[in-house]
N, C-alpha and C positions, 0 to 999 in steps of 0.2 A: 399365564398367557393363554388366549384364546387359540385356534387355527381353524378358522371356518372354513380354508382351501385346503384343505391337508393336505398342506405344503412343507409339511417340516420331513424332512428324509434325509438319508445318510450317504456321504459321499464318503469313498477309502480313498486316501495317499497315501502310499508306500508304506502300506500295513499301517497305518492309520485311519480310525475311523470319526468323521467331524458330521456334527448336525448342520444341514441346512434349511431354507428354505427356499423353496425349489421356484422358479416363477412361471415356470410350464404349465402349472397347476390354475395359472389366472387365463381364462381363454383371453386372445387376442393382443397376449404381452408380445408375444414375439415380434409384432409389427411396431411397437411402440423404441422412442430412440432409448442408445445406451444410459445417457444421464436419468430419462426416466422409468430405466428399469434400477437404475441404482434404489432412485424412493421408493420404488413398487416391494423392491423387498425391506428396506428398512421398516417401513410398513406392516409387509408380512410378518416379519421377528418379531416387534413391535405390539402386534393387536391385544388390547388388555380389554376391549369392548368398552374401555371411556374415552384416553386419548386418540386411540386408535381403532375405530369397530369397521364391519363386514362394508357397510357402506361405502367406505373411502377406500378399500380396496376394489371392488367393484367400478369406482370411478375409473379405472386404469382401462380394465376392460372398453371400454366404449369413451375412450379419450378424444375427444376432436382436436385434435392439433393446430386446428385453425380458429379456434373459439377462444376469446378473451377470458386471459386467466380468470377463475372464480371458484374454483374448489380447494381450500383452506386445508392443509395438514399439518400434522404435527411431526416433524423429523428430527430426529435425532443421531447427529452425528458421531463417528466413533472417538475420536479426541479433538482437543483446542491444540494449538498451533499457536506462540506469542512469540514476540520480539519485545526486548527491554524496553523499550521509548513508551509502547502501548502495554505491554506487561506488567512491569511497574506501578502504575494505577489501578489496574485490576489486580494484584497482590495486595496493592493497598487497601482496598473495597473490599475484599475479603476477611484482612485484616480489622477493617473499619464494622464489617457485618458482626465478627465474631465478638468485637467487644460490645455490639449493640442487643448480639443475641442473648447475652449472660445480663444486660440490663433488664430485657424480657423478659425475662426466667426461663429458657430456652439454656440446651445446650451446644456452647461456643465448637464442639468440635462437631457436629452435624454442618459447618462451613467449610466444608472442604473437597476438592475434585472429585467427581462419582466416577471418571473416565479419564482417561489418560491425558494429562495436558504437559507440554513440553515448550519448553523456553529458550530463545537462543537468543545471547547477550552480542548484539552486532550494530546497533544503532549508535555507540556512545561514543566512537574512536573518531578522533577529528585529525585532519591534515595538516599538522602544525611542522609538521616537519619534510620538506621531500626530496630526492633528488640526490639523494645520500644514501651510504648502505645501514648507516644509522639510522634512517626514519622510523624504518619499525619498531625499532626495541624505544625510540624516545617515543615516540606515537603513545606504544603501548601504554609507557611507565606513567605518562601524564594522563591516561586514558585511569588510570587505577588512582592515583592522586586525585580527580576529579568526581570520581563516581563511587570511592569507597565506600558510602554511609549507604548509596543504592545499593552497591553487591552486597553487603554486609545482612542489607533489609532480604535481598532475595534467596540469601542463603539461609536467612530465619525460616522463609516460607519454605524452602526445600527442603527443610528439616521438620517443618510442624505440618505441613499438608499433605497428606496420602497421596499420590498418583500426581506427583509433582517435580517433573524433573528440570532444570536447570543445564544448558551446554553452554559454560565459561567463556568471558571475552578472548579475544583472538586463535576466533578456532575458526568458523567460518560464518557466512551470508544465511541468514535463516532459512530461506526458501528455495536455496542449495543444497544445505545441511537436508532440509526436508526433503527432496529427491533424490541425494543423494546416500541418507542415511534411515533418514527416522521412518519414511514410508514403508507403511508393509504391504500395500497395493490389496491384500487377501488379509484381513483382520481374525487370528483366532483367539477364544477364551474360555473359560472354565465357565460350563454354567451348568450347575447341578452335577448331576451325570454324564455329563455331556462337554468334550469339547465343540463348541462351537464357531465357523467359519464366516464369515460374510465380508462383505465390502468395505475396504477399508474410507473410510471420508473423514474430511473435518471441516471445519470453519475457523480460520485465524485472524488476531486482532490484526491486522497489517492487509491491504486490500490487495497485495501481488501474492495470497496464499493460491491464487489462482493458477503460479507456476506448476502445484503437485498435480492440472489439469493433464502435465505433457504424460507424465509416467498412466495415466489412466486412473486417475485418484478424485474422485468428486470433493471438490473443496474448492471456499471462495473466503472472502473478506467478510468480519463483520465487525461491529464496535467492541469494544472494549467489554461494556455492561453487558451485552447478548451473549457475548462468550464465555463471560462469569457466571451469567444464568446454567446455558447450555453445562460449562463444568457442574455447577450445582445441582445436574438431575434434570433440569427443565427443560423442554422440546423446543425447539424451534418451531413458530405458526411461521408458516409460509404459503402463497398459494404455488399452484402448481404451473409452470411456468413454461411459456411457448418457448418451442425451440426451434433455431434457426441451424439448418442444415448448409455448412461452408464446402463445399466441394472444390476435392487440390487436385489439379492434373498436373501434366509434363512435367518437366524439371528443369531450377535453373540455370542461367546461363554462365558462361565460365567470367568468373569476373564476379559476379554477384552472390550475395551474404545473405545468412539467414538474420539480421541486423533489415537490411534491405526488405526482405522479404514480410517482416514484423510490420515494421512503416507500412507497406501496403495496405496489410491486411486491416490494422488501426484503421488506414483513411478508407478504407473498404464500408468497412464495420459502422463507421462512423456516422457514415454517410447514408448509408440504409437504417441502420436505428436498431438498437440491440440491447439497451437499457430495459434491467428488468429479464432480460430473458440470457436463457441459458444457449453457449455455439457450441457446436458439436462438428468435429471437422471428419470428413471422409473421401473416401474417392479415392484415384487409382491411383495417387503419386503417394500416400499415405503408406504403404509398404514398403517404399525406398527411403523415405524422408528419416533423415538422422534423428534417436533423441534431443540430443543437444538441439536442434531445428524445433523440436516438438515444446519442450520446456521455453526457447525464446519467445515461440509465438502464443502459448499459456501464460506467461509470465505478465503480457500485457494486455491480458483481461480487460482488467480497470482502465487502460486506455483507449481501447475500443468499445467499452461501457457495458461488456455483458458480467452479469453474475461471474458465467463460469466458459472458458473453453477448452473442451473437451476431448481429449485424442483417446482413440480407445485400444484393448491392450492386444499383443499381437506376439510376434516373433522378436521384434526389435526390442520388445519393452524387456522380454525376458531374457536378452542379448545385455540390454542393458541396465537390468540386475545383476543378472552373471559380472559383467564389468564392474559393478559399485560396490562385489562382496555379500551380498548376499547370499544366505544360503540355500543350497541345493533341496535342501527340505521345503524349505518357504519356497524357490521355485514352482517348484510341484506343484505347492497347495497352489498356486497360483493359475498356475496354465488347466490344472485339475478343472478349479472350481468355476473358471470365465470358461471351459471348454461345457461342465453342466450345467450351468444357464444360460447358455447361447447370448455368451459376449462376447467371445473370442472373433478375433478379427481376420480377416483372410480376403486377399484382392477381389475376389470371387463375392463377398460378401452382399448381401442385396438391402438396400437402400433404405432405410427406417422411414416410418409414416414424420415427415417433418412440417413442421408451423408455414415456414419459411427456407427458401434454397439462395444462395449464392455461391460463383463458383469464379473460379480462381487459374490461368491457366500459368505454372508457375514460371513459365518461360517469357513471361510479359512482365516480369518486375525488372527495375532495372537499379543500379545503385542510387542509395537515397540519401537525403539528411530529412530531419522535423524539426522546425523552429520558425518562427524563436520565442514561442512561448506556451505552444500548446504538443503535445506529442502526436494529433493528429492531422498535422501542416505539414504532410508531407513536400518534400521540396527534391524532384529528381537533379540530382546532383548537376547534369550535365547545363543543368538552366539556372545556378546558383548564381552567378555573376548577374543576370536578371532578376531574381528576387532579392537579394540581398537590398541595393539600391533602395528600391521600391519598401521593403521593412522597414530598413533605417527611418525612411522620410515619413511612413506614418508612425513611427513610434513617436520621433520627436514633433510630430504637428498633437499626436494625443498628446504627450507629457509637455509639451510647450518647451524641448531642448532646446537650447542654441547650440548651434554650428561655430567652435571657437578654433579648428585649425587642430594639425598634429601638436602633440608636446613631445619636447626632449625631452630622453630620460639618461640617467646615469645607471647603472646597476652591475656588481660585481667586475666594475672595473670596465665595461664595455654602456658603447653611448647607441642610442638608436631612437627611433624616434615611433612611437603610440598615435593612434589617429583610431577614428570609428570605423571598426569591421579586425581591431587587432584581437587575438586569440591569448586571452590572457589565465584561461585552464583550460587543460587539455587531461580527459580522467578516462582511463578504463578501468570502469567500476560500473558495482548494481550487478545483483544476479541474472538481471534478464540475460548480459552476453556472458559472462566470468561462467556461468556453469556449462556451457556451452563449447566443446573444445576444437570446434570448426575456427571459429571467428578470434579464439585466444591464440591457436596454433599460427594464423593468417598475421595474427599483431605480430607474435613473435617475427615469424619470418620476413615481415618488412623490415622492422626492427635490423633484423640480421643483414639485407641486402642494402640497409641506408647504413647503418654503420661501415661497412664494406667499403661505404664510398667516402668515410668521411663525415658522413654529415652527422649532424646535434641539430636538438631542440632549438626552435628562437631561443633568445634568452629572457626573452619577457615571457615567456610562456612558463607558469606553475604547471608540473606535470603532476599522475598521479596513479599507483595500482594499486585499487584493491582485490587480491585475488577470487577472492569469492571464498574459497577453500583450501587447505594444505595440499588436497591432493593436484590443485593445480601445480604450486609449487612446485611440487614433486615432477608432472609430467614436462612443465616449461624444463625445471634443470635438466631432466633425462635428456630431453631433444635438444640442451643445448642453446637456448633461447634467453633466456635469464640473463646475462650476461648483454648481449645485444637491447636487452627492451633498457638497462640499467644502461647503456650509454646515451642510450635516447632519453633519459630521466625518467623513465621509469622504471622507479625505483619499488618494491615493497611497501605499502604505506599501513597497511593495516589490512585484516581479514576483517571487515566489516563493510555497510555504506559508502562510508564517508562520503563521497562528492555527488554522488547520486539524492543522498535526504540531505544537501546541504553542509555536510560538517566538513567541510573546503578546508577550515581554517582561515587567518589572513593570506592576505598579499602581502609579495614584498613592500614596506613602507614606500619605496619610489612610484612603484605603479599603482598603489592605492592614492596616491599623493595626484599623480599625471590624472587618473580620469578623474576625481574630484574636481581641482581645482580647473580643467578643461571642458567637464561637461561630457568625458566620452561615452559612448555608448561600445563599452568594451564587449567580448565574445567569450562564451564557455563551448566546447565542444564535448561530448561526454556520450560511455557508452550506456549509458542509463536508461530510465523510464520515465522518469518526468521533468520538465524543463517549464514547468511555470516559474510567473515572474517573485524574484526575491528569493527565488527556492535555491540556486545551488550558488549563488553569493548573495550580499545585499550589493555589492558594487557592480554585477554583471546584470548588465539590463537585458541583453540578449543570449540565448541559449539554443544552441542543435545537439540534437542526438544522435548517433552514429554509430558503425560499425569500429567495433574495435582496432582493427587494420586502418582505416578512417582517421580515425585520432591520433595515432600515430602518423600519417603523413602531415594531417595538419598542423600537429606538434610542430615538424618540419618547416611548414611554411609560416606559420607565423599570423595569418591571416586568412578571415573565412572569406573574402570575395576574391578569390579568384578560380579560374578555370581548370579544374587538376586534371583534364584531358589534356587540353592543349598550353597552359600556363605551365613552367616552369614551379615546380616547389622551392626550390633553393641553386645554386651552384655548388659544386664540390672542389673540390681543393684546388683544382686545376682552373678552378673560372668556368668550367661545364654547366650548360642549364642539368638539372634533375626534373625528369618529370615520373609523377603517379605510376604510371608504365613500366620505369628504370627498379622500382623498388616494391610494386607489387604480385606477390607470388602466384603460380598456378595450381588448378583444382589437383593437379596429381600431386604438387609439389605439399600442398595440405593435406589430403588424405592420405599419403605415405609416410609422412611425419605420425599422425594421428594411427595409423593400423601399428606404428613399430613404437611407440612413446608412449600411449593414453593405456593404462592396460589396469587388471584387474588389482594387479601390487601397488600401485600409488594408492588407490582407494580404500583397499583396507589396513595399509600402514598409517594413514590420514585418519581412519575412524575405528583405531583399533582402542584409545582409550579418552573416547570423547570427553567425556563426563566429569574427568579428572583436573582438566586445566593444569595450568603452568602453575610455581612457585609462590606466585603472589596468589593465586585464588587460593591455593593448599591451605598458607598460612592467614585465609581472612577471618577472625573471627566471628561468629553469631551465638546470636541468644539461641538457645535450647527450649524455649517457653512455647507453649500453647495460645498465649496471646502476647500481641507485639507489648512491648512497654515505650511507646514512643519517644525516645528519646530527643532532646533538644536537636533539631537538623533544619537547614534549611533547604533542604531533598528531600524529605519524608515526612509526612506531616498528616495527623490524622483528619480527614474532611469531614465537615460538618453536617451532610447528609443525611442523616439517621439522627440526629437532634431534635430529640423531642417526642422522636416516635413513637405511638402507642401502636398497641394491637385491632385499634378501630382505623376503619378509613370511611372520611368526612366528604361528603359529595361534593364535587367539582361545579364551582357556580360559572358563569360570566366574568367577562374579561372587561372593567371599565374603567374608563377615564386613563388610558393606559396613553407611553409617549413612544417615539420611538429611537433608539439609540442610532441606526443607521440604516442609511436610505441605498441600495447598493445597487449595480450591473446586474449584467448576466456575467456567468464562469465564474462564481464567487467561490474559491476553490477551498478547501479542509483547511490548507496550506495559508489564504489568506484570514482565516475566522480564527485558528489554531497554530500558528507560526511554529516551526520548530530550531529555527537559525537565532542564532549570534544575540545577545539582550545587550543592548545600550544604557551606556550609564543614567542619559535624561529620559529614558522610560519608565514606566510606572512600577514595568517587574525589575528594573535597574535600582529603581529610590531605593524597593524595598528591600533587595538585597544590602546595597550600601548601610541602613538602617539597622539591618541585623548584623554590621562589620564584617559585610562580605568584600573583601576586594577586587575592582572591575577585572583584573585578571586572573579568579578564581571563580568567575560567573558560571562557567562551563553555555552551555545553550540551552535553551526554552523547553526542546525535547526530552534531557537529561536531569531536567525538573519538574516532571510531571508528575511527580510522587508529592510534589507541595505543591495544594489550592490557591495557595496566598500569590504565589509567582505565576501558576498558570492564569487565575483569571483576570490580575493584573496584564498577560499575557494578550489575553483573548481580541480580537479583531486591533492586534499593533501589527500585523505584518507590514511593513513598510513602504509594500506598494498601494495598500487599501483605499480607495478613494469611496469615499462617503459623500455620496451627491447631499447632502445636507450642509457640509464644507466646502462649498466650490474651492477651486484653487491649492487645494490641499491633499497631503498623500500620507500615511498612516493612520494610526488610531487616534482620528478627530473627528468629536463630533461639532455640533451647538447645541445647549442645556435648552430646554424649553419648560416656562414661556422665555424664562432669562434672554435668550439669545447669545448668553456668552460662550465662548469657544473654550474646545479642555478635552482632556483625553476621553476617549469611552469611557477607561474605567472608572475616570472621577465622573463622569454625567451618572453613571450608573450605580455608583454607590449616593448620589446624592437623591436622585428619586428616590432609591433605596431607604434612605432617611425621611423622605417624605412620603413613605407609602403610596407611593405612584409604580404601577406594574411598567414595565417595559417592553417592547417590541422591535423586529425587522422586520423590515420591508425587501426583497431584492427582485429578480429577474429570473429568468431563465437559467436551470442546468444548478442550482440554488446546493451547494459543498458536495463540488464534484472534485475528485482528486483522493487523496490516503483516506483509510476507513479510523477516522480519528476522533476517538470519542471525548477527547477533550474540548473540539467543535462545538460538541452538544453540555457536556458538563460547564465550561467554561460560560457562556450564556445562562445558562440555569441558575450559578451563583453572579452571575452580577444582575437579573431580575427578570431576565428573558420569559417572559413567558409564551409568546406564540412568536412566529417567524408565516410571512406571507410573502409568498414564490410562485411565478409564473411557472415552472418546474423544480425539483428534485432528486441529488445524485441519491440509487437506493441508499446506501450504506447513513448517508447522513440522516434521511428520513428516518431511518430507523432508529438511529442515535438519538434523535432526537425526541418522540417518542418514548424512548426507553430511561429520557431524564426527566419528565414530566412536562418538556414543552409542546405545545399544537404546533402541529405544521399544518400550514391552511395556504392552498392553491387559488389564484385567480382562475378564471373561466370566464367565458364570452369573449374570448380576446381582450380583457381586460389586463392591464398594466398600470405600476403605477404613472407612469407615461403616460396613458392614455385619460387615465381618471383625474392626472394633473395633480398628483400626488407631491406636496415637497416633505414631507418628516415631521412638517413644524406642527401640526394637524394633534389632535386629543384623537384617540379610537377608542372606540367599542364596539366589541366582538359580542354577539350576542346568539341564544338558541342553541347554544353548546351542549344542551338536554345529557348533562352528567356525564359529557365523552361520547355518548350516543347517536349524536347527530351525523350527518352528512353532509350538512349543508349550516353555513351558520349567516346571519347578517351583519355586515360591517359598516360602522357611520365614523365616517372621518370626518373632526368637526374642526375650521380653520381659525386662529384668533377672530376675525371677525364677524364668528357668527357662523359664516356658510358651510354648508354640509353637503357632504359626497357618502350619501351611500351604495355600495356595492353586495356582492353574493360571492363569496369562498366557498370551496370545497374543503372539509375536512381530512387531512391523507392519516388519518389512524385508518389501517387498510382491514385489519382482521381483529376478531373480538377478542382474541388474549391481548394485543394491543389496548384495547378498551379497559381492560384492566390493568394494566402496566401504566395510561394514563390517572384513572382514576388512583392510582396507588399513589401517585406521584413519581414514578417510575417504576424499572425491571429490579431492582436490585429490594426496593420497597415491597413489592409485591411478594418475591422472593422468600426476604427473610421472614414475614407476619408470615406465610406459608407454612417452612420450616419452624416457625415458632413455635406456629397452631398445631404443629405434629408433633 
């Protein structure tokens, strides 16, 4: 390694001596923000004078903060970050590389993590059970009956791949586990002679790694393929990215939740435009503001659409290490090394050179919900009896609902009656609130003051906890809580998602029966992070987010339109109204639960032997081989990606005579191209399981298949609310064949051009797989024949997915739309001027059966020149292995 700043110098802790690099040494770092002093040194460490030379550090120096990004790096983060649902296929790719590499003549174990990459198995546990003290242990057992061929597959790769570690189902929420546990905030390692100290960062395949923003940790979402790259040695191109400086003053008011305060921030962020660029939050209430606060509003990154946001490290972060068990050593190094590069934090602190300011007075939020289908709709509670209405009636004028009257139901003995706006789940789940102990202590203690009174759940309401953590656990039972949240039904359901990515489970048969056969437009209320449509049931059309205290009152009432000021939630025993008021606690009545309960012993009893799992992982068998031997599974399955591949790459021509499978909206989310809920037996990934003697009640869901191509891209654009403007009238994965015009699912349109050697295309709108960082989005198109996608805009993550599978993502411009251009699907295109991936610009002729032609001008979004080759390669993983080959 190079050091043109001689920068590299030596910091001692406590008679320890670590290499740094020092950023004082670059003039004019000091004025530049925290996130980009993070790259400023990765950079430093870094410089080898090819990936990295004098020049691009120098760029740091004389940053304009106001100039459209354009200066292209290479970063390299310190570990990957995964969760099973998206980990899973990148073990498999790995997998899939290393028997492609020993086809090469390459050696198969040069595929394997160069840096720490770590896995938490929390996406697989579904809500089949609740309400019981039973749920968790059946949850669990069917959770291991369902998924054993994937543990089995993960425990292979934990065994064959160096710097690979695995944390076991029902331990906790990945990007809990990851502030809670796995973060070292201050990254050190053996390099030469030298231990060396630096920044700890990552990038994880799941797009809320952006929680490890709250602890002061640089890391965001990426796909799947980038992050197998990034494990296998390769840098990250990125350019260097304006930052928006969020400014927090005052402090909430009594009554109001860091839940609440999230919601703002989302519609804040939203609203200004933050996409693409990195928030960095400061200001004077940033010294008081709880972790748990700091981690909520990191957590929903992705829904406020930046990269990353950013809290930087201070007194409370090392308060709350101290609290999660960390050691005193690591402390140190901690406060040490942000105190010698002038990151350390202090109220006093003066203001970094920012892109962009926004500013926040925290005493202006007020209690919220977001719904009902996007997380940035915020809706202040106290005007919900006005929105609600108003939702309802355009949902059903867009989906053509009729309006058929309440239904009676019968259920466990009691009769009541279901209509539109009833509450038919009610979850506090999702790490955004679970790792947060403000707003879990606040559930409990509602919990405690409605039982007190009597009161229970509706009875049509499905309830649901996932703790996030053991050491939750632990601190609810200490305070005495536990017991109260389990009369209100909730009950334990799993240390995972669950209701959050969907794995609900069913309904009870009567109320999946009532809004079927009546048309309802039932209600999810959930402490979660995303509430798109189909996502957290297929039978709940509408969805709010909410504070965990929240969901439990609502549990209560039964129903989202009404006034939980001045409406009644229920009566108690006596025939009393209840209201909101009667059973919501105060700020001291939470923070004195939380200073005598949450403490440093739940935490490291919780993660004192992570790694190990329960009985059933102990006893799961795996192969011991260096390469998988695929066994017969319909969960694991080797992809066909690497068929065929030589160590030559064949230049990329023009795109002709191509059709399109689907003509879409705007908000075309991950969720709807990549579904990860419930597979239907008359689906196409339904046939094909039946076909392999799978039985519909052994399907498990779409997410917990993503280890098999056959399922996924049968899978691909079925999400069940999809509406494909090609299909008028129609909702899932329907296209029309063209020129046939006959109607059929995507993936038989797609396999049947496929047989015809006809390339395939999208067409959509605005905001083009915004939602999870799911690289199945991008793989799934790419085997059914996807070759470009053309979008009014693009969420990052999916552009880059995309890209990274060998598809073009190509932008309108001029205010063009397919809208505007009079586009229907039915149309032949070609894309032309592509000059080998090179281009910027390409020309598009859309030619209609009869003759007429529309042409237009796309923009190219391959954004930077390792892109350019990750195209030309036919993706990142292609690129990759001929690399590793070649060496």
């Amino acid at each position: 390694m190079t050091n043109s700043f001689n920068a590299k110098s030596t910091l001692s802790v406590a008679g320890k001596d670590y290499e740094i690099y020092r950023l004082d040494t670059v003039p004019g770092s000091e004025r530049l923000p925290y996130s980009i002093k993070i790259l400023l040194e990765n950079l430093l460490r870094n410089e080898d004078g090819v990936t990295v030379n004098r020049e691009d550090i120098e760029f740091f120096s004389n940053w304009d903060a106001k100039a459209e990004p354009s200066k292209e790096i290479q970063y390299r983060p310190a570990r990957v970050l995964m969760q099973d649902f998206t980990g899973v296929p990148a073990v498999v790719d790995l997998a899939a590389m290393r028997d492609a590499m020993a086809k090469l003549g390459g050696d198969p174990s040069k595929i394997t993590p160069q840096q720490p990459a770590e896995l938490v198995i929390d996406h697989s546990v579904q809500v089949d059970h609740f309400g019981s003290d039973e749920a968790f242990a059946l949850n669990a057992e069917l959770e291991f009956q369902r998924n054993r061929e994937r543990y089995q597959f993960l425990k292979w790769g934990q065994n064959a791949l160096d710097g690979f570690k695995v944390v076991p189902p029902d331990t906790g929420i990945v990007h809990q586990v990851n502030v809670e546990y796995l973060s070292r905030l201050i990254f050190s390692k053996d390099a030469g002679n030298a231990t060396q100290a630096y920044f700890d960062t990552c990038v994880g395949t799941d797009s809320h790694t952006t929680m490890v923003n709250g602890i002061g940790v640089l890391g965001w979402g990426v796909g799947g393929i980038e992050a197998e790259a990034s494990m296998l040695g390769q840098p990250i191109s990125m350019l260097v990215p304006k930052v928006v400086g969020f400014k927090l003053t005052g402090k909430l008011r009594e009554g109001v939740t860091a839940t609440d305060l999230v919601l703002t921030i989302v519609e804040r962020l939203r609203q200004h435009g933050v996409v693409g660029k990195f928030v960095e939050f400061y200001g004077p209430a940033i010294s008081s503001l709880p972790m748990g606060e700091r981690n909520t509003i990191a957590n929903m990154g992705p829904e406020y659409g930046a990269t990353c946001g950013l809290f930087p490290i201070d007194q409370i972060t090392l308060d709350y290490l101290r609290l999660t068990g960390r050691s005193e050593a690591q402390i140190a190094l901690v406060e040490a090394y942000c105190k010698a590069q002038g990151v350390w934090h202090t109220a006093e602190a003066a203001e970094a050179d920012y892109s962009e300011t926004l500013e926040l007075d925290l005493g202006d939020v007020v209690p919220s919900l977001a719904g009902p289908k996007r997380p940035q709709d915020r809706v202040a509670l106290d005007t919900i009896t006005e929105h609600f209405p108003k939702a309802l009636a355009a949902l059903k004028e867009e989906r053509g609902i009729p309006t058929k009257g309440p239904a009676k139901v019968e259920l466990d003995g009691k009769q009541f009656e279901l209509s539109d706006g009833s509450i038919v789940v009610a979850a506090i789940t999702s790490c955004t609130n679970t790792s947060n102990p403000s707003v879990l202590i606040a559930a409990g203690l509602v919990a405690k003051k409605a039982a007190a009174l009597g009161l229970e759940r509706a009875p049509w309401v499905k309830t649901a906890f996932g703790p996030g953590s053991m050491a939750v656990t632990r601190y609810l039972d200490r305070a005495g809580l536990t017991e109260p949240l389990k009369a209100l039904g909730f009950h334990n359901v799993g240390y995972g998602c669950t209701v959050c990515i969907g794995n609900t489970g069913p309904l009870p048969a009567p109320i999946s029966k009532a809004i079927a056969d009546n048309d309802l437009c039932a209600v999810s209320i959930l402490s979660g992070n995303r509430n798109f449509e189909g996502r957290v049931h297929a039978e709940v059309r509408m969805n709010y987010l909410a504070s965990p205290p929240l969901v439990v009152a609502y549990a209560i009432a039964g129903r989202i339109d009404i006034d939980p000021f001045n409406d009644p939630l229920t009566t108690d025993a006596k025939g009393n109204p209840v209201y909101l008021k009667d059973i919501w606690p105060s700020e001291a009545e939470v923070s004195g639960a939380i200073g005598e309960f949450v403490t440093a012993e739940e935490f490291t009893a919780a993660y004192a032997d992570v790694f190990s799992g329960d009985a059933r992982w102990q006893g799961l068998a795996a192969p011991q081989t260096d390469t998988y031997d695929w066994p017969e599974s319909t969960y694991i399955k080797n992809p066909p990606y690497f068929a065929g591949m030589s160590l030559d790459v064949a230049p990329v021509g023009d795109i002709t005579g191509a059709r399109c499978l689907a003509l879409l909206g705007n908000s075309i989310t991950t969720d709807h191209i990549s579904p990860a809920g419930a597979i239907k037996p008359d689906s196409p990934a339904g046939k094909y399981l039946i076909e392999k003697g799978v039985d519909p009640k052994d399907f498990n869901s779409l997410g917990s298949r993503r280890g098999n191509h056959e399922v996924m891209m049968r899978g691909t654009f079925a999400n069940i609310r999809l509406r494909n403007l090609m299909a008028p009238g129609t909702e899932g994965g329907v296209t029309l064949h063209q020129p046939s015009g006959e109607q059929m699912s995507i993936f038989d349109a797609a396999m049947r051009y496929q047989d015809e050697g006809i390339p395939a295309i999208v067409v959509a709108g605005k905001e083009y797989g915004s939602g999870s960082s799911r690289d199945w989005a991008a793989k799934g198109p790419r085997l059914l024949g996807v070759r470009a996608v053309i979008a009014e805009s693009y969420e990052r993550i999916h552009r880059s997915n995309l890209v990274g599978m060998g598809i073009l993502p190509l932008e309108f411009i001029n205010g063009d739309s397919a809208e505007s251009l009079g586009l229907t699907g039915t149309e032949t295109f070609d894309i032309q001027g592509l000059n080998n991936g090179e281009a910027k610009q390409v020309e598009v002729t859309a030619t209609a059966a009869d003759g007429s032609v529309k042409r237009f001008t796309a923009k190219v979004r391959i954004d930077t020149p390792n892109e350019v080759d990750y195209y030309r390669n036919g993706g990142i993983l292609h690129y990759v292995l001929r690399k590793l080959a070649a060496d």
